[in-house]
C-alpha positions as CSV (number, residue, x, y, z in Angstrom):
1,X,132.9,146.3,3.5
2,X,135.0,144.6,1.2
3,X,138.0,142.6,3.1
4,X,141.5,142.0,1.9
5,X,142.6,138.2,1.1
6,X,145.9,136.7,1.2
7,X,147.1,134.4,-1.7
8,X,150.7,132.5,-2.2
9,X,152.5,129.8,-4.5
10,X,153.3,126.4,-3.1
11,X,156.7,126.9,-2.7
12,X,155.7,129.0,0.6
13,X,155.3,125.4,2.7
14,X,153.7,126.3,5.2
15,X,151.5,123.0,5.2
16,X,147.4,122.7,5.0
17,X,146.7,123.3,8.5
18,X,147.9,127.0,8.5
19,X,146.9,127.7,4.7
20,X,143.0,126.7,6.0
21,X,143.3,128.2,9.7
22,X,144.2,131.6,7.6
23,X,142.1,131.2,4.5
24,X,145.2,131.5,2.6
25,X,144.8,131.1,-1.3
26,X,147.1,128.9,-3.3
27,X,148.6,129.2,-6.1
28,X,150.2,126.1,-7.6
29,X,154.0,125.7,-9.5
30,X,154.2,122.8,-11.8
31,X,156.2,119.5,-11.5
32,X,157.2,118.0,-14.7
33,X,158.5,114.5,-15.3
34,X,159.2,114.5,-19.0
35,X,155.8,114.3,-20.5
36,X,153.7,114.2,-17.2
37,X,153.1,117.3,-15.7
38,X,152.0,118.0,-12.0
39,X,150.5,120.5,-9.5
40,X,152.4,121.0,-6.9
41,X,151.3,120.0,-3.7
42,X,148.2,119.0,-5.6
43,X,148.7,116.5,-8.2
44,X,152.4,115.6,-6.9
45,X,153.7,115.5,-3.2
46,X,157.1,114.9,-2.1
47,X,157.3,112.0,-0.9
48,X,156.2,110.7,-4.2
49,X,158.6,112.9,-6.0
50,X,161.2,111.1,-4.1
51,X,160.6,107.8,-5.4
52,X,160.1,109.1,-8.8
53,X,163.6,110.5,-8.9
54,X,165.2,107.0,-7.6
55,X,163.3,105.2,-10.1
56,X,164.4,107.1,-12.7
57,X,167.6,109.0,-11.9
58,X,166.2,112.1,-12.9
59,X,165.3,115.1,-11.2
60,X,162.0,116.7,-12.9
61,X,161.5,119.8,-14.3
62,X,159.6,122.6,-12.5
63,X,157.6,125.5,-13.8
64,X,155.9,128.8,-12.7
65,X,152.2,129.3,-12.4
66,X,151.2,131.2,-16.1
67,X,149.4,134.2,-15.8
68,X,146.0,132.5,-16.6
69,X,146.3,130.2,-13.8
70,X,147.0,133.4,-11.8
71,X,143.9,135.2,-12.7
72,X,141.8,132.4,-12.5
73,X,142.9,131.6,-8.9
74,X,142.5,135.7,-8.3
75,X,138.7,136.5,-10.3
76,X,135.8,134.6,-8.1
77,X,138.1,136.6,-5.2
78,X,137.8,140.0,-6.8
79,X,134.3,139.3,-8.4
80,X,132.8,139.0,-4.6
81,X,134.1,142.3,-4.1
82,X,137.5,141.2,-1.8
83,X,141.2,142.4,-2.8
84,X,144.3,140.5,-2.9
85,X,147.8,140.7,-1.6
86,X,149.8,138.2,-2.6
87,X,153.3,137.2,-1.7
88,X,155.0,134.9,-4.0
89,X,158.9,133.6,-4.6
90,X,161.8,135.3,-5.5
91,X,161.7,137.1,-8.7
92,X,165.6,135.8,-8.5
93,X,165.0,132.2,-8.7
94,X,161.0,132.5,-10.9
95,X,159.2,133.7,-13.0
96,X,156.2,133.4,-10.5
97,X,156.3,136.7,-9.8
98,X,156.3,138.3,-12.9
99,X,153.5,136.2,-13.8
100,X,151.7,137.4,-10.9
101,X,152.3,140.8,-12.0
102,X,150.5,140.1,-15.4
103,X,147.8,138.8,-14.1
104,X,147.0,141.7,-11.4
105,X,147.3,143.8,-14.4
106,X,144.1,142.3,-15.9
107,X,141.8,143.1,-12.9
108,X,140.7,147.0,-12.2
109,X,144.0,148.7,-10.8
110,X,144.8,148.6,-6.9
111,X,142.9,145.5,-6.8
112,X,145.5,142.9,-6.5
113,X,149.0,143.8,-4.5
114,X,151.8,141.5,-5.7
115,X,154.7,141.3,-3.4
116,X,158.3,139.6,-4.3
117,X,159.0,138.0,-1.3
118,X,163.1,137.9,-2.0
119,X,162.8,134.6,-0.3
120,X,162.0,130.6,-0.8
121,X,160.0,128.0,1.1
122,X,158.9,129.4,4.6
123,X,160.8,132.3,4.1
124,X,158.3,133.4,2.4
125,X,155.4,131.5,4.7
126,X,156.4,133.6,7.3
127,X,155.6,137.2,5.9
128,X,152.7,135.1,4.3
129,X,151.2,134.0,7.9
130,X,152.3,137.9,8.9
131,X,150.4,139.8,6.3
132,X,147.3,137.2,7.1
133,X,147.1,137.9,10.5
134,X,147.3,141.9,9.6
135,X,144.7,141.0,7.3
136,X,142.4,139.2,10.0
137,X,143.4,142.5,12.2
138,X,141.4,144.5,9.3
139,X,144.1,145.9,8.2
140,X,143.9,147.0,4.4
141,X,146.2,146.1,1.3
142,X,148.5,149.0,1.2
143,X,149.0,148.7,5.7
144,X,149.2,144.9,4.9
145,X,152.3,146.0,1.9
146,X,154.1,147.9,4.0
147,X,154.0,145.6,7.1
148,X,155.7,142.7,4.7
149,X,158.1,145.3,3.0
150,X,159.6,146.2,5.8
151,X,159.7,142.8,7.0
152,X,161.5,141.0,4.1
153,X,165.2,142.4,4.6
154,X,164.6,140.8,7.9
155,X,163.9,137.5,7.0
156,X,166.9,134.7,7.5
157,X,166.5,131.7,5.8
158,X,169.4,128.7,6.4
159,X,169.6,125.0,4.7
160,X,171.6,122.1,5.7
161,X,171.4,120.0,2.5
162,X,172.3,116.1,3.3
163,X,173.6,115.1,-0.3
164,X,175.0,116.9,-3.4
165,X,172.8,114.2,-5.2
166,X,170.0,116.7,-6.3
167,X,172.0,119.5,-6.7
168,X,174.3,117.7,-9.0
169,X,171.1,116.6,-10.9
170,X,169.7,120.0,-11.2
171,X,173.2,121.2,-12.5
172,X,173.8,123.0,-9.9
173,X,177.2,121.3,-9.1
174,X,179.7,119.4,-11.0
175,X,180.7,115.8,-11.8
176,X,183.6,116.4,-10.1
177,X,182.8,118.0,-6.9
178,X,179.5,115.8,-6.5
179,X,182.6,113.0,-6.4
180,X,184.8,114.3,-4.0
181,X,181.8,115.9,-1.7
182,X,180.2,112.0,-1.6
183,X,183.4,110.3,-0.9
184,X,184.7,113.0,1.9
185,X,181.0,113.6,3.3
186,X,180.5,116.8,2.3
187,X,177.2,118.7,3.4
188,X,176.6,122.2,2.0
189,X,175.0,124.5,4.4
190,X,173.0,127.2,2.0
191,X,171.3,130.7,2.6
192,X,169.1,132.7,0.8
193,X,170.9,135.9,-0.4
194,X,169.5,138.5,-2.0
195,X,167.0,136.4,-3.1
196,X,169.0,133.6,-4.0
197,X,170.1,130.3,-2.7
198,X,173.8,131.0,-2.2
199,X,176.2,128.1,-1.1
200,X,177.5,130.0,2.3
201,X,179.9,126.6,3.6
202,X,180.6,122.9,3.3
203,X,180.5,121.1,6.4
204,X,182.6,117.7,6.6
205,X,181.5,114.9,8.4
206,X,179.0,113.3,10.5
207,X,175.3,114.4,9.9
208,X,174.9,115.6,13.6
209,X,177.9,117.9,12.7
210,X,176.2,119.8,10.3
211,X,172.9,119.7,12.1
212,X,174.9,121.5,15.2
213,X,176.4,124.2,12.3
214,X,172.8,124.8,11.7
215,X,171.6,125.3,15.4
216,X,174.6,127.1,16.1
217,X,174.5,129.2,13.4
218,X,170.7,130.3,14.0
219,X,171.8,130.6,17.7
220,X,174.6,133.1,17.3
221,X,171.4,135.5,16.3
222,X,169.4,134.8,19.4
223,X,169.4,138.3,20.9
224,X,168.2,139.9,17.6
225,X,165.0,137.4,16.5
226,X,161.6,138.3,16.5
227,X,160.2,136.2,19.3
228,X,156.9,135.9,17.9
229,X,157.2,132.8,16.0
230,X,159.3,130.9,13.2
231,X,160.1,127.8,11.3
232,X,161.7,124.6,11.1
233,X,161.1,123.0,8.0
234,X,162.3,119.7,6.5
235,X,162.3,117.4,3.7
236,X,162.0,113.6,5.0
237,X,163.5,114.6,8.4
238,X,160.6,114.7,11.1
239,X,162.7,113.3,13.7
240,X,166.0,116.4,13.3
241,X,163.6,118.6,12.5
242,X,161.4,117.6,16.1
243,X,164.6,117.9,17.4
244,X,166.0,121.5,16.4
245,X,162.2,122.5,17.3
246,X,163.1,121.4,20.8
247,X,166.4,123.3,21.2
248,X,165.1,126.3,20.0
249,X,162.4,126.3,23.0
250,X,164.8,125.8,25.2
251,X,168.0,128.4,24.4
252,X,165.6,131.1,22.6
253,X,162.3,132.8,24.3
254,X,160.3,132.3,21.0
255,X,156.6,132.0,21.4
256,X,155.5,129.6,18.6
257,X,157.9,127.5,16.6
258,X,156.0,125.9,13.7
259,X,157.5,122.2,11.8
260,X,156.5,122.0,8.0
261,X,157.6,119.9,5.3
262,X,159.1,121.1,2.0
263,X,157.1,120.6,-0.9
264,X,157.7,119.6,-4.5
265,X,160.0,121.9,-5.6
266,X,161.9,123.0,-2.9
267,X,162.2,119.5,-2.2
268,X,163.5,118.5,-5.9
269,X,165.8,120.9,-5.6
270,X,167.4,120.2,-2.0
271,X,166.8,116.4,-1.4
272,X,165.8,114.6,1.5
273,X,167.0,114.7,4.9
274,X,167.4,118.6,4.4
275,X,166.8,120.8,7.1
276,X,165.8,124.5,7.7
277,X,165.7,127.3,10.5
278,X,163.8,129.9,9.0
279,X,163.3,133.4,11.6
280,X,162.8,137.4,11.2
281,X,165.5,139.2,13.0
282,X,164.0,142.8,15.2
C-alpha cells in the first residue's frame, strides 16, 4: 500500500530535527552572492550569510527551486510507488510554487498535491508538521489537502525586525526612512497578509519594547489559538527567542512550543536579532 510523503522548500524552517523525526523532503531555494550561488540550508547557512553581508555590504540575491530541481527531488519518491503533498511558500512572494506546479505536471496526474501555503518561514512549517502527522495517521493526499486548506486562513504569522538595515538593502525601504528609523530607533513589527509580508507598525525605542509589542500582540489572541503546538522562531536571537518560549508556557495552555532558526532567506531578508510568534488560531 502505497503511502503519502510530505515534501517542503527551505524557507519552511522548521530545523533538521523535525524535518528527519517526520521524514519530511526538502526542497532547496537558492542563495546568490553575485557569481556564487548556494543551496539554501545546504550549501549556505545563516550565520554565514550574515558575515557575508558585513563583509560586503550587500544583501545576496535569492532564487526559487526550477522545476527540474522539483522533479528530481519528487521521482525516486513516486518511482517507489509513494505520492506527494507538498507545501511550499507563498505564490505572493515566489515563484516556488509555480515551479512546483510544473513539475507535478510531469509525473502521472493525482500523484503529486502542491499546496500554496499563503505563508513564509514556520508559517508554513506549521501546516507542514500538520499534514505530516495526518500523513503518519494514514491519512491519504486529498484528507491530507483538505486538512492544510482549511488550516491556512488560520495561520498568524508576526515579525519584530531589529534593523531597517536589510530591508533597506533588499529595497524594500528608502534612503530616507532607513535614516530617520536608525537615528529614532525605529523597529518595524511585520505580518504576513494575504500572503505577504505587510509592514503592520513601527515601534520606537528600546529593543525590550518591541519584544513586549510582540508577546502582547500574540497574547491579545490567547483565547482563540490552537493549543496543540506553535513557533518561535529567530534569526541570531536564542536568548529572546528562549525567552518569549517561556512566557508563552506560562500565560497560554499550549502543549508544545517549538524554537527554530530562520534560514537563508528569510534571514537575508529580515536580519538578525529578528524574532517571530508563529500560531493557528481555532
Amino acid at each position: 500500500m502505497s503511502r503519502v510523503r510530505i515534501f517542503t522548500d527551505s524557507t519552511s524552517d522548521l530545523g533538521a530535527e523535525l524535518l528527519g523525526q517526520h521524514e519530511i523532503g526538502v526542497v532547496p531555494l537558492y542563495v546568490v552572492f553575485e557569481d556564487e550561488t548556494y543551496q539554501d540550508g545546504v550549501t549556505m547557512h545563516a550565520e554565514r550569510l550574515f558575515q557575508r553581508v558585513a563583509e560586503t555590504g550587500k544583501l545576496p540575491k535569492t532564487a526559487a527551486p526550477s522545476p527540474a530541481d522539483f522533479e528530481n527531488a519528487f521521482r525516486a519518491v513516486i518511482e517507489a510507488g509513494d505520492d506527494i503533498v507538498y507545501i511550499g511558500l507563498s505564490s505572493e512572494v515566489s515563484s516556488t510554487y509555480q515551479n512546483a506546479k510544473i513539475a507535478a505536471d510531469a509525473f502521472p496526474e493525482g500523484r503529486i498535491t502542491v499546496i500554496d501555503s499563503r505563508s513564509l518561514s514556520t508559517g508554513i512549517g506549521m501546516l507542514v508538521l500538520t499534514a505530516a502527522e495526518a500523513a503518519e495517521q494514514g491519512r491519504s493526499a486529498a484528507e491530507i489537502q483538505s486538512i492544510v486548506e482549511g488550516m491556512i486562513p488560520k495561520i498568524d504569522v508576526e515579525f519584530i525586525i531589529d534593523t531597517l538595515e536589510f530591508l533597506h538593502k533588499g529595497g524594500r525601504c528608502s534612503s530616507l526612512q532607513h535614516f530617520i528609523g536608525s537615528l529614532l530607533k525605529i523597529r518595524p513589527v511585520v505580518k504576513v497578509i494575504d500572503g505577504a509580508m505587510t509592514l503592520t507598525d513601527k515601534v520606537r525605542g528600546k529593543r525590550e519594547k518591541v519584544l513586549a509589542q510582540l508577546l502582547d500582540n500574540a497574547l491579545a489572541n490567547k483565547d482563540d489559538m490552537n493549543t496543540s503546538f506553535m513557533f518561535v522562531t529567530h534569526a541570531k536571537a536564542a536568548e529572546e527567542a528562549q525567552y518569549v518560549k517561556q512566557r508563552i508556557e506560562e500565560l497560554t495552555g499550549m502543549r508544545k512550543v517549538y524554537v527554530t532558526e530562520t534560514g537563508c532567506v528569510i534571514s537575508s531578508h529580515c536580519g538578525p536579532q529578528t524574532v517571530g510568534i508563529v500560531y493557528a488560531k481555532k
